[in-house]
PALUMGU-871345 format. One record per residue: residue number from 1; x, y, z of N, C-alpha, C, O in turn. Coordinates in steps of 0.05 Angstrom, whole numbers, plus 5000, padded with zeros to 4 digits. Example, Ala and Ser with C-alpha at 12.3 -4.5 7.8 and 13.67 -1.06 7.14 Angstrom:
<sites>
+------+------+------+------+------+------+------+------+------+------+------+------+------+
: resi :  n.X :  n.Y :  n.Z : ca.X : ca.Y : ca.Z :  c.X :  c.Y :  c.Z :  o.X :  o.Y :  o.Z :
+------+------+------+------+------+------+------+------+------+------+------+------+------+
:    1 : 5264 : 4886 : 5156 : 5246 : 4910 : 5156 : 5264 : 4934 : 5156 : 5285 : 4934 : 5169 :
:    2 : 5257 : 4955 : 5142 : 5273 : 4979 : 5143 : 5258 : 5001 : 5157 : 5268 : 5023 : 5161 :
+------+------+------+------+------+------+------+------+------+------+------+------+------+
</sites>
This chain:
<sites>
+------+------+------+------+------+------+------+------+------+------+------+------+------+
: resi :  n.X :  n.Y :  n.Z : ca.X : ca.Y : ca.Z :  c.X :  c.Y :  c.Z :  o.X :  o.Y :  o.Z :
+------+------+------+------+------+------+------+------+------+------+------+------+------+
:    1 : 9392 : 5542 : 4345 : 9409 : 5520 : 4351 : 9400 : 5496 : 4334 : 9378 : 5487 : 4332 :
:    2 : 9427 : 5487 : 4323 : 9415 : 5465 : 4299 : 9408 : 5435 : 4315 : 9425 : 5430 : 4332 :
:    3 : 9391 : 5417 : 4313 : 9385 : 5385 : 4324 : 9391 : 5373 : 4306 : 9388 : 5371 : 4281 :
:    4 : 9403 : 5363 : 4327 : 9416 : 5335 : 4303 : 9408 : 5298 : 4317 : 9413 : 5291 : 4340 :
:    5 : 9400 : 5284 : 4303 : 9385 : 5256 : 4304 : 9408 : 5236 : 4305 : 9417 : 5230 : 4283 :
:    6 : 9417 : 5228 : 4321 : 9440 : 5200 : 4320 : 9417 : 5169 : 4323 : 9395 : 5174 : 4332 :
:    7 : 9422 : 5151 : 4318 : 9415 : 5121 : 4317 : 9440 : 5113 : 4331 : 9461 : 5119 : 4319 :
:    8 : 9442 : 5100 : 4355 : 9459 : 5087 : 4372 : 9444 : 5064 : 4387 : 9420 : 5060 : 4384 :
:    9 : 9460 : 5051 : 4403 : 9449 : 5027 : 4407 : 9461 : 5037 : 4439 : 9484 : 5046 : 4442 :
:   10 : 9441 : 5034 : 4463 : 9444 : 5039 : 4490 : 9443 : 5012 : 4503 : 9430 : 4992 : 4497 :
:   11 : 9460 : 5017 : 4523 : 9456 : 4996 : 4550 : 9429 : 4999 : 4564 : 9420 : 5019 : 4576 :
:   12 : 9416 : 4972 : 4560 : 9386 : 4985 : 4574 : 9390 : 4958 : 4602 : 9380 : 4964 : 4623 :
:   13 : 9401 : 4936 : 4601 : 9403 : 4914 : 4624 : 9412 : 4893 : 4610 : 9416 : 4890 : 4586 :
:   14 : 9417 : 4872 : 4639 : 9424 : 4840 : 4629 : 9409 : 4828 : 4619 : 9414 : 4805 : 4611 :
:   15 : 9380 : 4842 : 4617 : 9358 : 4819 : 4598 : 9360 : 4823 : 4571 : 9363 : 4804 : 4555 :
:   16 : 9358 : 4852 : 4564 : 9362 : 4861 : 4528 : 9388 : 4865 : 4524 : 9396 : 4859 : 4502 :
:   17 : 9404 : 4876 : 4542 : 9433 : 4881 : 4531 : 9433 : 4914 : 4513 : 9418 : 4932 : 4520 :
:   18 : 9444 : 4916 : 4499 : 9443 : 4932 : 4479 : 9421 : 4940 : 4457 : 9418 : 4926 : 4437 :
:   19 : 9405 : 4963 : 4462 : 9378 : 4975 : 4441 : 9379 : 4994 : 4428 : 9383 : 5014 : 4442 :
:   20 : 9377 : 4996 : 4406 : 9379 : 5020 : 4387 : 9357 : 5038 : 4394 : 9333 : 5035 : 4394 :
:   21 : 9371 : 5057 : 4400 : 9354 : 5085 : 4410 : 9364 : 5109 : 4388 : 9385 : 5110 : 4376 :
:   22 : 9344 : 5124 : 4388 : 9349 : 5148 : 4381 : 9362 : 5180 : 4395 : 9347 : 5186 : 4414 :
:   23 : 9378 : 5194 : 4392 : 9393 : 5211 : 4403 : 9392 : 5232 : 4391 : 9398 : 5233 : 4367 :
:   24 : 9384 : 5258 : 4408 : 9385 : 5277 : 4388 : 9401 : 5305 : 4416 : 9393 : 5309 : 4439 :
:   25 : 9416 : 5314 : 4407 : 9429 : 5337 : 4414 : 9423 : 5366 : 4409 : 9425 : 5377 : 4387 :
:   26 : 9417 : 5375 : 4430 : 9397 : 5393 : 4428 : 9400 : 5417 : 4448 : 9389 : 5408 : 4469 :
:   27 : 9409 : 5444 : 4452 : 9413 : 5463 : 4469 : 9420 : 5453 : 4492 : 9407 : 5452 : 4512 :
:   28 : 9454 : 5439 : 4484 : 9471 : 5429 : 4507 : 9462 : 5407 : 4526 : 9474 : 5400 : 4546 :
:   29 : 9433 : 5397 : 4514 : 9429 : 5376 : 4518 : 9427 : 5353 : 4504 : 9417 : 5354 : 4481 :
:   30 : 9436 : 5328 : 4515 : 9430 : 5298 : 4501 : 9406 : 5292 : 4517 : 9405 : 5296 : 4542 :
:   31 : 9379 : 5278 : 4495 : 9356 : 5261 : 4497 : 9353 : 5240 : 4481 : 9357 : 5241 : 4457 :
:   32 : 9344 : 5220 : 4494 : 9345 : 5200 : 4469 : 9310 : 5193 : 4478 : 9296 : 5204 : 4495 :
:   33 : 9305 : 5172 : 4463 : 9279 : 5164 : 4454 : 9285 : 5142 : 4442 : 9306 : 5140 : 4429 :
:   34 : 9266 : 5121 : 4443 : 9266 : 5095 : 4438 : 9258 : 5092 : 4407 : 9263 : 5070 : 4398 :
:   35 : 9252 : 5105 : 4396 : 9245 : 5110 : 4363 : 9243 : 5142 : 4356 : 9243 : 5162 : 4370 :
:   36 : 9240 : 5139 : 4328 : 9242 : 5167 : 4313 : 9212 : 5177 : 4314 : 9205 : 5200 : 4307 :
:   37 : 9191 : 5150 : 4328 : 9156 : 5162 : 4329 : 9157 : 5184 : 4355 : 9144 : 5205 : 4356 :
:   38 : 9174 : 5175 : 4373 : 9178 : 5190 : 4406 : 9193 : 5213 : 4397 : 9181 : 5234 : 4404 :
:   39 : 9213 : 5219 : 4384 : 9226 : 5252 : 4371 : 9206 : 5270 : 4376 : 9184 : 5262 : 4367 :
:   40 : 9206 : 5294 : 4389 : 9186 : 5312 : 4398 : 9170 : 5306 : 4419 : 9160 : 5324 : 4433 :
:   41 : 9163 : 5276 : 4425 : 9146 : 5281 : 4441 : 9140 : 5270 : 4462 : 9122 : 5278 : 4475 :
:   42 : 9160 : 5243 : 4471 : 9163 : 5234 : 4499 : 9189 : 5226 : 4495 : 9197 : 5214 : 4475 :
:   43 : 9202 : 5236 : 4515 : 9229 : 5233 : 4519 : 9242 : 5207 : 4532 : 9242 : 5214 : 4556 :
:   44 : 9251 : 5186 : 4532 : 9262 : 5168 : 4553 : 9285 : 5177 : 4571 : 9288 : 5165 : 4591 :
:   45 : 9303 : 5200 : 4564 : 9318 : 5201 : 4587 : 9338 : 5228 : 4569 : 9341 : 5234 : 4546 :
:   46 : 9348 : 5241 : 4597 : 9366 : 5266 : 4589 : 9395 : 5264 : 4597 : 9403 : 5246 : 4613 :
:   47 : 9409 : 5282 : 4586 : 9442 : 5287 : 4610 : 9450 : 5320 : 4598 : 9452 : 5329 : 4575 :
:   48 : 9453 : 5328 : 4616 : 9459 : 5358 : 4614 : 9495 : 5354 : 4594 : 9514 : 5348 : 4608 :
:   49 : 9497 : 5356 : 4577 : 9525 : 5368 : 4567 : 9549 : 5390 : 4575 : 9572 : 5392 : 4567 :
:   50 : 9532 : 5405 : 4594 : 9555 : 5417 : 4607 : 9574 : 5413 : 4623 : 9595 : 5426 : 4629 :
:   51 : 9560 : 5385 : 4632 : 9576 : 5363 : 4653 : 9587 : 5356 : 4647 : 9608 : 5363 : 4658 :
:   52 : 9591 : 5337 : 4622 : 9591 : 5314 : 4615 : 9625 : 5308 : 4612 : 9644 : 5322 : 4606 :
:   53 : 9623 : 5275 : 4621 : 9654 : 5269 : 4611 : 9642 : 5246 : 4590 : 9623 : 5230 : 4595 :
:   54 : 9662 : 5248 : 4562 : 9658 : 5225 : 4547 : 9679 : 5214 : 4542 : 9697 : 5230 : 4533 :
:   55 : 9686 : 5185 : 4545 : 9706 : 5170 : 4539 : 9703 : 5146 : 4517 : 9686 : 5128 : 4517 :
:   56 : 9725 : 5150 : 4499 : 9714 : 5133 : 4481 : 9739 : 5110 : 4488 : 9763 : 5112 : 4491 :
:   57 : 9716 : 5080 : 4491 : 9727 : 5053 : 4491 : 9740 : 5050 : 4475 : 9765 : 5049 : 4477 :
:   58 : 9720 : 5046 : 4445 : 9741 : 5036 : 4421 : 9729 : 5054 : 4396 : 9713 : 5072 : 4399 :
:   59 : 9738 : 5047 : 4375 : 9719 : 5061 : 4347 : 9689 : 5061 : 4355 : 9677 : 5081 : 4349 :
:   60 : 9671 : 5034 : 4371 : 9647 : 5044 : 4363 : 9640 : 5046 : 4397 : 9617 : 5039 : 4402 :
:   61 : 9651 : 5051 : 4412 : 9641 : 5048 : 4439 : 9646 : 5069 : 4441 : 9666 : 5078 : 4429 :
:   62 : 9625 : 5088 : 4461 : 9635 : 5109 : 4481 : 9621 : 5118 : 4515 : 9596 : 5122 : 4515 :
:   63 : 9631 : 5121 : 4536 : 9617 : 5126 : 4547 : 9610 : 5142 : 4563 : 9625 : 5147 : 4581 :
:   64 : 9583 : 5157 : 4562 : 9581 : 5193 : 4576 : 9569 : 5188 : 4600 : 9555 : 5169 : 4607 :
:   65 : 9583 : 5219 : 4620 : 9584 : 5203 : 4645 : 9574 : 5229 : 4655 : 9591 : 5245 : 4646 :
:   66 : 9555 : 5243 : 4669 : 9548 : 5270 : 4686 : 9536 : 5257 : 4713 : 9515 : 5246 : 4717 :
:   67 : 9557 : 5263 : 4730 : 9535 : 5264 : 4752 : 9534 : 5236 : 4763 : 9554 : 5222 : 4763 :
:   68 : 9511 : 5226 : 4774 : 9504 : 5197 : 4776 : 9489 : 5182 : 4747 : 9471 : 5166 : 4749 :
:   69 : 9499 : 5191 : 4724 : 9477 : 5178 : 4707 : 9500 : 5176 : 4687 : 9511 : 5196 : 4678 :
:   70 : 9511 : 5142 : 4676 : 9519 : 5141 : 4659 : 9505 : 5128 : 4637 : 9487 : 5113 : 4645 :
:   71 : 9508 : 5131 : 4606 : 9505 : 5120 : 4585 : 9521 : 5099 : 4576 : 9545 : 5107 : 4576 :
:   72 : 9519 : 5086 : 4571 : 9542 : 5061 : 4552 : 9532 : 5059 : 4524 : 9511 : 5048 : 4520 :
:   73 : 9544 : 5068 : 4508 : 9530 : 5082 : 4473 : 9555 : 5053 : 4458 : 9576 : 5043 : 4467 :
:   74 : 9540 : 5049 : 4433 : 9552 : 5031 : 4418 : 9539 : 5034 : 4387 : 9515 : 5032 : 4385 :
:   75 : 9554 : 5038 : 4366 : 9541 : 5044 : 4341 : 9544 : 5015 : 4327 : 9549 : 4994 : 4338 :
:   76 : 9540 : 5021 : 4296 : 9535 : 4998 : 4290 : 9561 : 5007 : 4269 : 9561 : 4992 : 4249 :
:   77 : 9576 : 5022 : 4269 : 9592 : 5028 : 4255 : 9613 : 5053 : 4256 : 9602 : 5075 : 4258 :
:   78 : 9637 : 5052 : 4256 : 9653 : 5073 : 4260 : 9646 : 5107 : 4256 : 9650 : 5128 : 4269 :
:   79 : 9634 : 5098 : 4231 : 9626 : 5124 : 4213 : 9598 : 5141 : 4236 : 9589 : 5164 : 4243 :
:   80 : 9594 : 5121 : 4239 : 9562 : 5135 : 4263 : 9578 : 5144 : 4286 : 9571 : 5164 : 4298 :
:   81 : 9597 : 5133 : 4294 : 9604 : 5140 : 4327 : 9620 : 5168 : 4323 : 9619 : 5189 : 4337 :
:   82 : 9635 : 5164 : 4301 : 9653 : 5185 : 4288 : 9633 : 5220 : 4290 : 9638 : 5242 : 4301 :
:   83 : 9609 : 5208 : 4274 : 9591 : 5227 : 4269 : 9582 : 5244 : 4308 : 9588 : 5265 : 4318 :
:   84 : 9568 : 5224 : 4315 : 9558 : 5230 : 4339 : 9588 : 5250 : 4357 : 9584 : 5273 : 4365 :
:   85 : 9611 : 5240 : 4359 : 9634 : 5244 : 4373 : 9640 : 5283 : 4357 : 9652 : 5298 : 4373 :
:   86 : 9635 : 5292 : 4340 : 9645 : 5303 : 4325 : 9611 : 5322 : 4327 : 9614 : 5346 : 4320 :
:   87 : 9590 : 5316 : 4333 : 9562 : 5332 : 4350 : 9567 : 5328 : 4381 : 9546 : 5328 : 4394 :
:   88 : 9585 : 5324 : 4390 : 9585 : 5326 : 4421 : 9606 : 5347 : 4428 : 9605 : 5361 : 4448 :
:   89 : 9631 : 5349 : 4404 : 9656 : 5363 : 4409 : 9646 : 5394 : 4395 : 9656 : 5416 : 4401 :
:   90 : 9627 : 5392 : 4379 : 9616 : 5416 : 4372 : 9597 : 5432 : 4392 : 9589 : 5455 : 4389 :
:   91 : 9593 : 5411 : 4415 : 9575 : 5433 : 4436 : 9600 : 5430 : 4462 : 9597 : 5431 : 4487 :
:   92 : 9624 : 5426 : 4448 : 9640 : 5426 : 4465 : 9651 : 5416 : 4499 : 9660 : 5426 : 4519 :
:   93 : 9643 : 5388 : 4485 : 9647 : 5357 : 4504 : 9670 : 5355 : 4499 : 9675 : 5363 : 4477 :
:   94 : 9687 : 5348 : 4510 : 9720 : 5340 : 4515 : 9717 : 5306 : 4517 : 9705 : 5296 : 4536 :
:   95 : 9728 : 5289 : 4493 : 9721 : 5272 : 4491 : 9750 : 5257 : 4487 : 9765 : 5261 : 4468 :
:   96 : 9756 : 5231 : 4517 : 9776 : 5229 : 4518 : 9780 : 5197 : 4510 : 9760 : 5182 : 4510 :
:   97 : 9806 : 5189 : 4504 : 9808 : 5162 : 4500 : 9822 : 5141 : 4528 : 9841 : 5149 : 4542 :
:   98 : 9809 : 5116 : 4531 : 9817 : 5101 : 4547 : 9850 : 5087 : 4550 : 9855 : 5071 : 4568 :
+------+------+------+------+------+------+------+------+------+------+------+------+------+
</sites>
């Protein structure tokens, strides 16, 4: 199964707002990590993909939802969200618009 690395920017609170995290998709799972040094080896947080509902806000907003644990994802550009949206529909996320 191929991994693939996204750069997105997560909702972390009202103090920082929005942080570029790392995302990587990986045997029907999403993990992200706070940099590309954590890739392999401490994880900050998971969501099973078999759950998942993703709804996209706008071109760069989207947000994935399993369970009690949502994400609020924001790129820094169409072309990145495009990318990421298009590795979520390939592990076969149903990704809907608002």
């Amino acid at each position: 199964m191929d991994t693939r690395i996204y750069r997105l920017k997560k909702w972390t609170n009202y103090l920082f707002w929005y942080q570029h995290r790392c995302f990587e998709i990986k045997d029907m799972w999403l993990h992200y990590y706070w940099d590309t040094d954590d890739i392999g080896r401490v994880v900050r947080g998971s969501m099973n993909l078999h759950s998942v509902k993703a709804t996209r806000v706008n071109s760069r907003t989207l947000h994935l939802s399993s369970r009690n644990l949502t994400y609020y994802l924001k790129s820094d550009s169409e072309k990145d969200m495009q990318d990421f949206i298009c590795g979520l529909q390939e592990m076969d996320v149903l990704v809907s618009d608002t």
